[in-house]
LUMTOR-941340 format. One line per 5 residues: number of its first residue (from 1); their letters; for each residue y, x, z of C-alpha. Coordinates in steps of 0.02 Angstrom, whole numbers. Layout:
! LUMTOR-941340
NUM) a) Y,X,Z ~ ... .
END
This chain:
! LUMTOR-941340
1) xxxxx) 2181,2178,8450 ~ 2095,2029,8411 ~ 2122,1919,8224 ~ 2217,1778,8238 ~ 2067,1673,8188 .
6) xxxxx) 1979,1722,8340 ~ 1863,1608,8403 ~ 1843,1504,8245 ~ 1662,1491,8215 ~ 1624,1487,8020 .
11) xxxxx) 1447,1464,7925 ~ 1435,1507,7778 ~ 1306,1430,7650 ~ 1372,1511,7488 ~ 1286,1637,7386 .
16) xxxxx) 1350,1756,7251 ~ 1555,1764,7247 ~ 1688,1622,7276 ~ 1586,1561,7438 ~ 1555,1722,7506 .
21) xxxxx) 1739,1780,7459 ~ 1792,1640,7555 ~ 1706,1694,7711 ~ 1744,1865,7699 ~ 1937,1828,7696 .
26) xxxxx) 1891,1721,7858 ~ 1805,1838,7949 ~ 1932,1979,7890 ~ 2041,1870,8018 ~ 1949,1859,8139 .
31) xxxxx) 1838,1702,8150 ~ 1665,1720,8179 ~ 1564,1707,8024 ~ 1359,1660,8025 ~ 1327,1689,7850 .
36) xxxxx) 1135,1597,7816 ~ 1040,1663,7662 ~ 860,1651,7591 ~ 723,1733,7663 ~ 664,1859,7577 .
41) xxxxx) 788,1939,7458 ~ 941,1854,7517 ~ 1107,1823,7437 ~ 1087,1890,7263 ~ 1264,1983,7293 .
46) xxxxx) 1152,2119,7379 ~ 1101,2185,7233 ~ 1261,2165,7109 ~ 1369,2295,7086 ~ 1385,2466,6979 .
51) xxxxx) 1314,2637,6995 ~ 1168,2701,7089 ~ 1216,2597,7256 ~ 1263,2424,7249 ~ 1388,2414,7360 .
56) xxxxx) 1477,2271,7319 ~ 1398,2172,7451 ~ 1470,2313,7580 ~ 1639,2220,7546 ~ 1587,2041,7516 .
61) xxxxx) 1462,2043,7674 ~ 1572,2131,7806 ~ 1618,2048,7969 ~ 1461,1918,7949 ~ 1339,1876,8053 .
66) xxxxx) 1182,1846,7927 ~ 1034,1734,7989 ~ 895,1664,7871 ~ 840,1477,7840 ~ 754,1391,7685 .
71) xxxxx) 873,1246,7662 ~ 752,1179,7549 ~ 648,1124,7679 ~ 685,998,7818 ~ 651,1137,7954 .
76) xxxxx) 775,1249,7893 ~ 872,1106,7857 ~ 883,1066,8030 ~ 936,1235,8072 ~ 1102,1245,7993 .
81) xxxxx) 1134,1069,8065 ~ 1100,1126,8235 ~ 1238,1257,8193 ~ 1338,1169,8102 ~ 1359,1051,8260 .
86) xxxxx) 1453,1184,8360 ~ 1540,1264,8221 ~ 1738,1241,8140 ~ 1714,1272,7961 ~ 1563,1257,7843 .
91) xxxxx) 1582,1352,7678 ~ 1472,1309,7503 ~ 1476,1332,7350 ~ 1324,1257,7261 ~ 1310,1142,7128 .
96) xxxxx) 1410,961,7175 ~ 1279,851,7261 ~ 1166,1004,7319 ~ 1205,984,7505 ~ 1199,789,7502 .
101) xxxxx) 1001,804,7450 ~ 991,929,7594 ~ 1063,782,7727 ~ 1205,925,7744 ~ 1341,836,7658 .
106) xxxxx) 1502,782,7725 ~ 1460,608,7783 ~ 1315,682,7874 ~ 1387,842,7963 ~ 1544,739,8029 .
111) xxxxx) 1423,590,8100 ~ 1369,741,8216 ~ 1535,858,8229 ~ 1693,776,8178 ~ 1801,906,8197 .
116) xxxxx) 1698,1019,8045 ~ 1803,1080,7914 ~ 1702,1072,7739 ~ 1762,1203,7619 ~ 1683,1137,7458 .
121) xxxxx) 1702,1264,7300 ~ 1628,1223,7124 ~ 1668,1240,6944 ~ 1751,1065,6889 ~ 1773,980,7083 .
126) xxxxx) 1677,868,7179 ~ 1747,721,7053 ~ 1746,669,6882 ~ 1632,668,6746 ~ 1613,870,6743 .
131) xxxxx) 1585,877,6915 ~ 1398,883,6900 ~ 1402,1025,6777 ~ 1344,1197,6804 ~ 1510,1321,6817 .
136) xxxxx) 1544,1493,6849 ~ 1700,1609,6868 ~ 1752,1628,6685 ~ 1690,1477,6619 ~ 1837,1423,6775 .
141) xxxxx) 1958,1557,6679 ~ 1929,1490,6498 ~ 1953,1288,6546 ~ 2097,1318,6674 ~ 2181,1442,6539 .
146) xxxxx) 2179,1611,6572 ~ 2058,1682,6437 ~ 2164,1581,6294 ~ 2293,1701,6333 ~ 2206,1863,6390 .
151) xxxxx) 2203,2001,6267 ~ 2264,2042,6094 ~ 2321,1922,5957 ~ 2202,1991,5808 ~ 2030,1997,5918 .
156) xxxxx) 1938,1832,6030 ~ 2000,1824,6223 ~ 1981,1960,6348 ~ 1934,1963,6524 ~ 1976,2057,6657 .
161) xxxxx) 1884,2174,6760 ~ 1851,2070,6918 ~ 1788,1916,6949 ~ 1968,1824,6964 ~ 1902,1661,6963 .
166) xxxxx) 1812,1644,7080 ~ 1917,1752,7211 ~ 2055,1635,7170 ~ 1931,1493,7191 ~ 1887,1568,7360 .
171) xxxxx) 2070,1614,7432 ~ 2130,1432,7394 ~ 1979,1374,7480 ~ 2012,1483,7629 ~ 2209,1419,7614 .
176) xxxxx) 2137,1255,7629 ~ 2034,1276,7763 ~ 2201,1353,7868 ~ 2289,1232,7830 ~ 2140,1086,7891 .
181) xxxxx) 2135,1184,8064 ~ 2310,1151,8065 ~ 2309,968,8016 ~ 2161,947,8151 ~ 2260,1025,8290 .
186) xxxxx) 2351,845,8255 ~ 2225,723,8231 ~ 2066,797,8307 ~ 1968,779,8143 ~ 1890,878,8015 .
191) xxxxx) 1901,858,7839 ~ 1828,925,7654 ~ 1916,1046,7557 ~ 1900,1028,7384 ~ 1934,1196,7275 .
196) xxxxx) 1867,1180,7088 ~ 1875,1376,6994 ~ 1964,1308,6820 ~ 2094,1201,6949 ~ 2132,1372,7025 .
201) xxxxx) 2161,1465,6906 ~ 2240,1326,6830 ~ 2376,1349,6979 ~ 2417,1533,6919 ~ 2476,1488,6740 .
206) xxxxx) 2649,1465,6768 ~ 2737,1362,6635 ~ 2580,1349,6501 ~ 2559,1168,6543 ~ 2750,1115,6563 .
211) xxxxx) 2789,1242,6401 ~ 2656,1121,6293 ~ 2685,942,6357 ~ 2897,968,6341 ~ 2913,1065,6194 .
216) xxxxx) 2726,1100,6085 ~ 2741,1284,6129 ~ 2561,1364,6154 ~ 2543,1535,6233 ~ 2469,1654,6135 .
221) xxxxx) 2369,1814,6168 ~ 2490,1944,6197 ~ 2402,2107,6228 ~ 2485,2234,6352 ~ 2652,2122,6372 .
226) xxxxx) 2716,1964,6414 ~ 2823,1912,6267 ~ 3028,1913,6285 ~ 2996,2005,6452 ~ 3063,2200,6391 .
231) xxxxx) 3047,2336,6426 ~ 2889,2293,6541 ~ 2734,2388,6481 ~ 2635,2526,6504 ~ 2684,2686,6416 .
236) xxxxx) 2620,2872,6339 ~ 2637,3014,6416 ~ 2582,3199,6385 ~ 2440,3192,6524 ~ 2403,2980,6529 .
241) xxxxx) 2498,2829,6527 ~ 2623,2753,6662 ~ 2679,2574,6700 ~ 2894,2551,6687 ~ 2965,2393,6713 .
246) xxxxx) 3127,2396,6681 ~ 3173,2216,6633 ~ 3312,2182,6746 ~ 3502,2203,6659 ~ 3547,2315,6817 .
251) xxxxx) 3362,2414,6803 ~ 3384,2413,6608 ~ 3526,2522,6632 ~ 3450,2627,6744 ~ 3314,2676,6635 .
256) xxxxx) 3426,2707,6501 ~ 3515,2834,6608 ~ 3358,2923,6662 ~ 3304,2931,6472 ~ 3474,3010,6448 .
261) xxxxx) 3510,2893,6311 ~ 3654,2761,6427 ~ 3714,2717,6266 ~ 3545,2586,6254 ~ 3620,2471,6388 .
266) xxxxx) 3767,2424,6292 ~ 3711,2427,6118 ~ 3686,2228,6038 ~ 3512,2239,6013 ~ 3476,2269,6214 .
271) xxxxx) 3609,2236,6302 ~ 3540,2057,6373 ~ 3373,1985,6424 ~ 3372,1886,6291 ~ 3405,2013,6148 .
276) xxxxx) 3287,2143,6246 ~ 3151,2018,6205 ~ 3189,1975,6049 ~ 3167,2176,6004 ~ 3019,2200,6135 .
281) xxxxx) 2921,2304,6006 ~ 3081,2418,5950 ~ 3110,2436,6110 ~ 2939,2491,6180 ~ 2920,2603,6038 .
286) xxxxx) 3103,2689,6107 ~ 3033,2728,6268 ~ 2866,2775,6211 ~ 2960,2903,6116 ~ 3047,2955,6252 .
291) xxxxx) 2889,2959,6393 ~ 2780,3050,6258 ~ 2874,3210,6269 ~ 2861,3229,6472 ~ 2718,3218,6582 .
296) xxxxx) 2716,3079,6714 ~ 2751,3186,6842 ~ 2934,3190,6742 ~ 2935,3032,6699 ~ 2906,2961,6882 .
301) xxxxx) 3037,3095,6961 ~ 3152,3016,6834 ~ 3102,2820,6893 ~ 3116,2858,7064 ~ 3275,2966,7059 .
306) xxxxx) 3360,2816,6957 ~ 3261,2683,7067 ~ 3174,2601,6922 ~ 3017,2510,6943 ~ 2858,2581,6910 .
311) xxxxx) 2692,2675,6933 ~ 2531,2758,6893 ~ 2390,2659,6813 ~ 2268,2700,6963 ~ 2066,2688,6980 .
316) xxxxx) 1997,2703,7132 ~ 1996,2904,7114 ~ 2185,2880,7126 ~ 2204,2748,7285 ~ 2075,2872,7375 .
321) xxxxx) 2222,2996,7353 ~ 2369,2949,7362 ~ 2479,2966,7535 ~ 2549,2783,7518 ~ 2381,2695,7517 .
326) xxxxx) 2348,2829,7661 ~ 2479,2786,7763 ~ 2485,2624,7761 ~ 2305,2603,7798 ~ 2266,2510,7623 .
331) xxxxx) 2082,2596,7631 ~ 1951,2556,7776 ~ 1833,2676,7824 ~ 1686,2578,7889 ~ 1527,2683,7970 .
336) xxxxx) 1378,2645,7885 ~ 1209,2681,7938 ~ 1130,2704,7745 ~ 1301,2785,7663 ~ 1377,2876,7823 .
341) xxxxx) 1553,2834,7792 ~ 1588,2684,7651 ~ 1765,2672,7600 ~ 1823,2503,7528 ~ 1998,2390,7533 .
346) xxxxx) 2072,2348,7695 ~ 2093,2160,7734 ~ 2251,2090,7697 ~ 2388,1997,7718 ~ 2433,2109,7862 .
351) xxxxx) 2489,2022,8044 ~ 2577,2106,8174 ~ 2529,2043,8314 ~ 2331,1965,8272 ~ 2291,2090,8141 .
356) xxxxx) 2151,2076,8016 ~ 2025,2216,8015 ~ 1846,2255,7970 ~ 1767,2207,8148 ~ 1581,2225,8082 .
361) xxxxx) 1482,2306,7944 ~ 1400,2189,7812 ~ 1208,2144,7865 ~ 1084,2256,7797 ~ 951,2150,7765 .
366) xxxxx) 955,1941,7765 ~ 899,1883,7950 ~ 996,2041,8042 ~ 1061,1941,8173 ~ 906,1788,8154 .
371) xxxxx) 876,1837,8348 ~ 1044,1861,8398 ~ 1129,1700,8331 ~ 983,1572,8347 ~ 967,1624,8522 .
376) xxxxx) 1153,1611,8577 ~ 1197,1465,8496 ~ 1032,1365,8472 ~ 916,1460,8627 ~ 783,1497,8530 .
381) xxxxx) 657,1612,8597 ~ 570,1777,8498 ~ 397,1660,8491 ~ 472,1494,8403 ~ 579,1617,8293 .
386) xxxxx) 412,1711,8268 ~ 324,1540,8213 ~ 463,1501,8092 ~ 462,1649,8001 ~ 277,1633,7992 .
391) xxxx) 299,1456,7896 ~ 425,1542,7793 ~ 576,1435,7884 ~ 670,1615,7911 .
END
């Protein structure tokens, strides 16, 4: 079936993450995604990653269309333009005031195609006086919040893992740009999307800001918990640890039941959310008691017979087995020529009737689909795409 975003042509001018995250989230959906990179080595995502194969790109480049152009030179320049003229959506992510010096700013592209949507990402926003700075993913976590409060108390912020920044940069930047093909379906126009890293993750810190400005309170680093929020954690077992949260009054006395101790839900120092937080540390140390005699097999026949909330701490090793992620299709196998089979995450969110899937594999090499695209859309011919390449255009 095809995505709902089916016949929305997208190019894509980002490199590295929260541009290219952006476009892989719209192509995931359907829309038709002409990703343009350097000649030569490309989008320096190609070669990020861990292990042996760097196949990180795999999941950032898939359905995309990649074709090649110098924008640093007025040829290549003209290019995207001529692309740009036809297309729905631009995507960018480079430094505010890049694409203006390029003549591919907003004022220039809607002079020639009104109804372009310009999906704008950068580390402070296309205003005020930071917006010229340089600005990554975590410097975006650190001034919108999230480091100040990742981690434990007695050591300096944490991160985590991924690059959350900049995929939240990129999804609100994608939300923007459904929401502009919606407004346009009204007025026939275009318009810019504006999505700054530290304002989105700014949008994720739930009451930090209001918590400060009414009553002086400043979040601290909290470790494995969020404070008066009990019992939510993850816990010992014989064989590994295992996630239980059991917050809830209802759940609370579920789990107390399943630990055979029932007595826990009534007593004073539990009975309520409030008091349950107030003891969170007694109280974790009372079911880490409790989980470190049992395996997690035990313990999770226990959770699900009582229907309390919880589950394994997984790495990919577990998602590759488990049935659930099986049957509901939560892992893509996408034929590759290089790696045979490459397994990665399926698109989501998941539509019933327009469904988002993994169409096409990411581009092997920058310029894949240089003949394909410039001749369908801009009818260029193998001997002028020959002559550009020469001059170092493509």
């Amino acid at each position: 079936m095809s995505g709902a975003l089916e016949g929305i042509r997208v190019v894509e001018l980002g490199q590295l993450i929260a541009g290219p995250f952006c476009g892989q989230l719209l192509g995931d959906m359907g829309a038709d995604v002409i990703k343009i990179e350097p000649p030569g080595a490309g989008d320096p995502m190609r070669t990020w990653g861990n292990g042996e194969h760097k196949v990180w790109w795999d999941v950032i480049g898939r359905n995309k269309r990649s074709v090649t152009a110098n924008l640093r030179v007025a040829e290549g320049q003209d290019l995207a333009r001529r692309l740009l003229a036809g297309a729905d959506i631009m995507i960018e992510n480079f430094k505010p005031g890049t694409i203006e010096k390029w003549g591919l700013g907003p004022d220039d592209l809607h002079a020639i195609n009104p109804r372009l949507i310009v999906v704008r990402m950068s580390g402070y926003g296309q205003t005020g006086p930071y917006a010229t700075r340089a600005g990554y993913g975590g410097i975006g976590e650190a001034m919108g919040g999230w480091r100040a409060i990742v981690g434990d108390p007695d050591r300096p912020p944490a991160r985590m893992g991924v690059s959350i920044g900049d995929t939240l940069a990129a999804t609100y930047g994608c939300m923007g740009a459904l929401a502009a093909l919606q407004a346009r379906e009204r007025s026939g126009k275009g318009q810019v999307v504006d999505s700054a890293l530290y304002e989105a993750v700014l949008q994720v810190m739930e009451s930090v800001v209001p918590e400060y400005a009414l009553m002086g309170l400043v979040r601290q680093r909290s470790g494995s918990i969020l404070p008066g929020i009990a019992p939510s954690n993850v816990y010992a077992c014989k064989d590994g640890e295992y996630m239980i949260g059991g917050n809830g009054d209802t759940i609370f006395a579920r789990l107390c039941t399943a630990m055979g101790q029932p007595e826990l839900a009534s007593d004073p120092r539990f009975a309520t959310h409030v008091a349950r937080g107030q003891r969170q540390a007694e109280l974790d140390d009372l079911i880490n008691l409790w989980t470190s005699t049992k395996t997690i097999d035990e313990v999770e026949a226990l959770m699900i017979e009582h229907s309390v909330p919880a589950g394994r701490v997984y790495t990919g090793r577990e998602m590759l087995a488990d049935p659930h992620f099986a049957a509901r299709q939560a892992i893509a196998t996408v034929p590759h020529p290089v790696h045979g089979e490459l397994k990665m995450q399926a698109p989501m969110p998941r539509l019933s009737d327009t469904p988002s899937a993994i169409r096409r594999r990411a581009p092997l090499h920058p310029g894949e689909h240089n003949a394909e695209v410039y001749g369908e859309i801009l009818g260029l011919g193998a001997q002028e795409l020959a002559d550009l390449a020469a001059r170092g255009v493509i």
